[in-house]
C-alpha positions in Angstrom: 95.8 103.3 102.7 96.7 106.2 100.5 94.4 109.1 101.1 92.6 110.4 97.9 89.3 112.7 97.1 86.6 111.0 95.7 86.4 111.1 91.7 84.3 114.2 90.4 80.8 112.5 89.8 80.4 114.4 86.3 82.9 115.6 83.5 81.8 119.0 83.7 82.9 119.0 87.5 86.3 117.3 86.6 86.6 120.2 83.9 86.0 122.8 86.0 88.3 121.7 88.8 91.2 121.3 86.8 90.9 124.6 84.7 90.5 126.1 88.6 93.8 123.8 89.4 95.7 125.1 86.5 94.7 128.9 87.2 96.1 128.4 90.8 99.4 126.3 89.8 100.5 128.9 87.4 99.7 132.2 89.1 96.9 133.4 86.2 93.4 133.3 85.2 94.1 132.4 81.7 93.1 128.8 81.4 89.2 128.6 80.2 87.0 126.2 79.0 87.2 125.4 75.4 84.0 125.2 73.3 81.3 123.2 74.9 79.8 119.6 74.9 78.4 118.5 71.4 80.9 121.1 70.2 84.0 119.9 67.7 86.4 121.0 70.4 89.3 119.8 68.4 91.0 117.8 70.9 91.1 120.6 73.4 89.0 121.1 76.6 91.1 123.7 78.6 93.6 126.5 77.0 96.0 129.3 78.0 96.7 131.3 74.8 98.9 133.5 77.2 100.9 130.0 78.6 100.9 128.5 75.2 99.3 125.1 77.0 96.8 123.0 76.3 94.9 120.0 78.6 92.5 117.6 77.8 90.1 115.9 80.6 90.1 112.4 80.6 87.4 111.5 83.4 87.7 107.7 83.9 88.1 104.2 86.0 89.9 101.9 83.7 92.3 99.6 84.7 95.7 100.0 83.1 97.1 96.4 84.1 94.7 95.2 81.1 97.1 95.6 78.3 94.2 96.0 75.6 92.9 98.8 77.5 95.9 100.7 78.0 96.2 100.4 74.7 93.1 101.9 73.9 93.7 105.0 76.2 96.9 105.6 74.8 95.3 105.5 71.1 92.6 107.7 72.6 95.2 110.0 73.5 97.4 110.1 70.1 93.9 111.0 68.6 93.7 114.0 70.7 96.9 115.3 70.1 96.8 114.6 66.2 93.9 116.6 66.3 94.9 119.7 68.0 98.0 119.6 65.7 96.3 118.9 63.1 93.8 122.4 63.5 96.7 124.7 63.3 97.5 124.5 67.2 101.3 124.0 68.3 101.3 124.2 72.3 104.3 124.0 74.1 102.9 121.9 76.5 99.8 119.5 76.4 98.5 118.0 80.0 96.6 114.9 80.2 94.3 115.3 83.1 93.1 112.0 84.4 91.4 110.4 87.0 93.5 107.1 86.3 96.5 105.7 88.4 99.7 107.5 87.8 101.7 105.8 85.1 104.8 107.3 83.6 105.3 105.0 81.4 102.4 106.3 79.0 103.8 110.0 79.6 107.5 108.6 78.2 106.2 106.8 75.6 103.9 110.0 74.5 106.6 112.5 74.8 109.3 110.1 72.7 106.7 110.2 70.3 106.7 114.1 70.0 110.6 113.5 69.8 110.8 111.6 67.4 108.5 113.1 65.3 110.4 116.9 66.0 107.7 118.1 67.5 108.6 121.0 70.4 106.2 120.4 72.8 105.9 118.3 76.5 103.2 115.9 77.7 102.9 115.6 81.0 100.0 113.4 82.3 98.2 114.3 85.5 97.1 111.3 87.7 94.3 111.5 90.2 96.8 110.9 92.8 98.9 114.0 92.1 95.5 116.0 91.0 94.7 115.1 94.7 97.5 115.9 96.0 97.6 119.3 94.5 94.3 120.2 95.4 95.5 120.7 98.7 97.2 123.6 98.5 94.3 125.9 97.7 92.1 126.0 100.2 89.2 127.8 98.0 89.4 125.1 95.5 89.3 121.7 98.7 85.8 123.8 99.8 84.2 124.4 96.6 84.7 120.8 95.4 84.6 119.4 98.3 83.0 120.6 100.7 82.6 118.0 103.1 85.1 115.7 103.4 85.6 112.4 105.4 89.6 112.5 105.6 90.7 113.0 109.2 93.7 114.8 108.4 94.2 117.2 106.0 97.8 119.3 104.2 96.7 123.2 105.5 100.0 124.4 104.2 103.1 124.2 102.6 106.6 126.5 102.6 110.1 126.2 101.5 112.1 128.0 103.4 114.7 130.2 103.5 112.3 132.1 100.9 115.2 134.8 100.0 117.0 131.3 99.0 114.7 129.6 97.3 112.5 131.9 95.3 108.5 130.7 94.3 108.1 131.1 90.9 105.7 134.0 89.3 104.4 131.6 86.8 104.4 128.3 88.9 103.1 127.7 92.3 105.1 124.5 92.8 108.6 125.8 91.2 111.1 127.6 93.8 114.2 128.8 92.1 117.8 129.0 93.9 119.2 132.2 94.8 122.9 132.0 95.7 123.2 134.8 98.6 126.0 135.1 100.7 125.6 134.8 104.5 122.4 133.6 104.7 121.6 129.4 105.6 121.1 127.2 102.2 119.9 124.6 103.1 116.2 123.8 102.7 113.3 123.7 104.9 110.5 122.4 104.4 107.7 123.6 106.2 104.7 121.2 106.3 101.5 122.5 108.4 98.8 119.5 109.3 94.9 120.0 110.6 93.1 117.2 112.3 89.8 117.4 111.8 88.5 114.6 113.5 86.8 114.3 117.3 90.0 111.4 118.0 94.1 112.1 118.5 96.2 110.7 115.7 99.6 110.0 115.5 102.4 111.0 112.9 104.5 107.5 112.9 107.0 108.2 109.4 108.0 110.5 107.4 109.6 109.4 103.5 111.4 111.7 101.7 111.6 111.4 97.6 114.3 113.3 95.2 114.0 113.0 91.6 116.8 114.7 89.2 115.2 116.2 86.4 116.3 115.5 82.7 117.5 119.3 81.9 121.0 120.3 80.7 123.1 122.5 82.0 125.7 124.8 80.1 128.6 124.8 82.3 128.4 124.0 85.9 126.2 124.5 88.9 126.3 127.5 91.7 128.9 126.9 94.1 126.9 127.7 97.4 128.5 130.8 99.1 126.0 130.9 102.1 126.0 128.9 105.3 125.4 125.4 105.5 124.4 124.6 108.7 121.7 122.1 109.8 119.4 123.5 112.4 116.0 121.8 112.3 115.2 118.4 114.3 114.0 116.5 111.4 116.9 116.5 109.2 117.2 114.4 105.5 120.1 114.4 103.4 119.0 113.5 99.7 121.5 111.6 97.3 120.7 113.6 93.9 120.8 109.8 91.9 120.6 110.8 88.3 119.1 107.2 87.4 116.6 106.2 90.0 113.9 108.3 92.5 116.0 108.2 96.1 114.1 107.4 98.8 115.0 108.8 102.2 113.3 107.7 105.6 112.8 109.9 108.7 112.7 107.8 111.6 110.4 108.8 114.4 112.1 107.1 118.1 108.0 107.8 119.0 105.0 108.9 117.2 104.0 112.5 117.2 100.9 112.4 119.0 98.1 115.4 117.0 95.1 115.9 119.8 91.6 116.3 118.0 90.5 119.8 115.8 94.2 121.1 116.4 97.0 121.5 114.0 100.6 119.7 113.6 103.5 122.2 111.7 106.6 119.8 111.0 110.0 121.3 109.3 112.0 118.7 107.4 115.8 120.4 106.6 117.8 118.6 103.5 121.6 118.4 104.3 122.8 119.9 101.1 121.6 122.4 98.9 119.4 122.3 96.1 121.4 123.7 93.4 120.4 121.8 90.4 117.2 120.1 88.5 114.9 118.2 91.0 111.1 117.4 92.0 110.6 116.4 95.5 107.8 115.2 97.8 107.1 113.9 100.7 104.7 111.1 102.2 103.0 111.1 106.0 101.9 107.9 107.9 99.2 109.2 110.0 97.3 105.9 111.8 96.4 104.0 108.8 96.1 106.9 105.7 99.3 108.0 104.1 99.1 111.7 103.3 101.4 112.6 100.2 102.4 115.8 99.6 102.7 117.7 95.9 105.4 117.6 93.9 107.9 120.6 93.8 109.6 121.7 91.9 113.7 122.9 92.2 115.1 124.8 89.4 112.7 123.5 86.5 109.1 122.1 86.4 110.7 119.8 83.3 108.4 116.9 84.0 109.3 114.8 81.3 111.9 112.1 83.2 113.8 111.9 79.5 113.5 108.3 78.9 113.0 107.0 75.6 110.0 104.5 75.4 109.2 103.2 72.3 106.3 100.9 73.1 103.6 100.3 75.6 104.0 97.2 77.1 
């Protein structure tokens, strides 16, 4: 079972909570609420004039494998953006903010629409999975929402380290950038910190690793790493940068990682090669019977738009 928060039980919750989310991801307090219920909000319920970026909350439990209504979402949605267009808006980026399953699919076909239409501006659809996910990292936001919670283990922290190497972002909480310094160990570690929170010991028994190569070109050709390359860590994963498909990488555990009750678990996971180019990463935890996935992060770029070109929902 994949671990997930309950669904907001109002949409004024589910709006506040992501304007919160947005204000943490990106370092700033400039997302607000737009206009107010009964208000023509013109297909906008959070913005960042300072970001350029718009989102509109979709609070719902629809089931996408009925064709008809996936259609009917994805209209829903093309109504939205023709409307904030349409008022004289031109973000550069709109997010969909859902509490549906993730499907990329819809986010393609939206942003191929844009494309097509020469339209400079990304979609990127936020699932209830990765809002989750997200959540996570700020512990404010987890204990104003949520403030009891049923989930025996919980994310507490998350680094990437060497941090002179790779650089958080001042605009993105999720993006770390790569800085090429000499003498100093490239490779990346990631630093995971768990809290059980339960009255029972768990057990950690897999760890899988995922590696997604943005669509972003590059003029010329990537740093050649002049640092040191060196593995050091126990858990070690060694990422195959596919440009076509997500790679999947499996830690395997000779014995389970025992986590006695009310105390913590800090697990480093080292990549075998630098992470020189365009990628978004994350990471999933088998913990009993719940899966714990991390957030996404981001390497280089937050480019979320994968760069296929779908020209129908199926």
């Amino acid at each position: 079972m994949i671990y997930e928060l309950p669904l907001p039980k109002s949409f004024e919750i589910f709006e506040n909570l992501i304007c919160d989310l947005a204000n943490h991801t990106y370092k700033t307090s400039n997302f607000i609420l737009y206009g107010r219920k009964g208000q023509n909000q013109k297909g906008i319920d959070i913005i960042s004039c300072e970001l350029n970026i718009i989102i509109q909350c979709k609070l719902r439990t629809i089931n996408l494998f009925d064709r008809k209504t996936k259609l009917q979402f994805v209209q829903e949605i093309k109504r939205d953006i023709g409307n904030i267009f349409s008022n004289g808006f031109s973000p550069s980026k709109i997010i969909i903010a859902t509490t549906i399953q993730n499907d990329t699919k819809i986010q393609d076909y939206l942003n191929t629409l844009l494309l097509t239409n020469g339209i400079a501006c990304v979609i990127e659809l936020w699932s209830w999975s990765k809002i989750s996910n997200e959540i996570f990292l700020y512990s404010n936001i987890v204990n104003k929402y949520y403030p009891f919670r049923n989930n025996s283990v919980e994310i507490a922290r998350i680094e990437v380290l060497n941090k002179s190497i790779y650089q958080k972002s001042d605009k993105n909480d999720r993006l770390f950038i790569f800085n090429n310094i000499k003498d100093r160990n490239q490779l990346p570690v990631f630093d995971f910190s768990f809290i059980n929170n339960s009255d029972n010991t768990i057990t950690l028994n897999s760890i899988e690793g995922f590696c997604e190569t943005l669509a972003v070109a590059r003029g010329g050709f990537p740093p050649r790493p002049n640092g040191i390359l060196k593995p050091t860590k126990r858990f070690l994963i060694d990422f195959n940068f596919n440009y076509t498909d997500i790679d999947k990488q499996v830690i395997a555990l000779k014995d389970p990682i025992f986590v006695y009750p009310k105390s913590p678990l800090r697990i480093q996971i080292q990549n075998q090669k630098p992470l020189i180019n365009f990628y978004k990463i994350h990471f999933a935890f088998l913990f009993n019977n719940t899966i714990i996935n991390s957030p996404e992060l981001f390497f280089n770029s937050n480019f979320a738009y994968s760069g296929k070109i779908v020209n129908k929902i199926e």
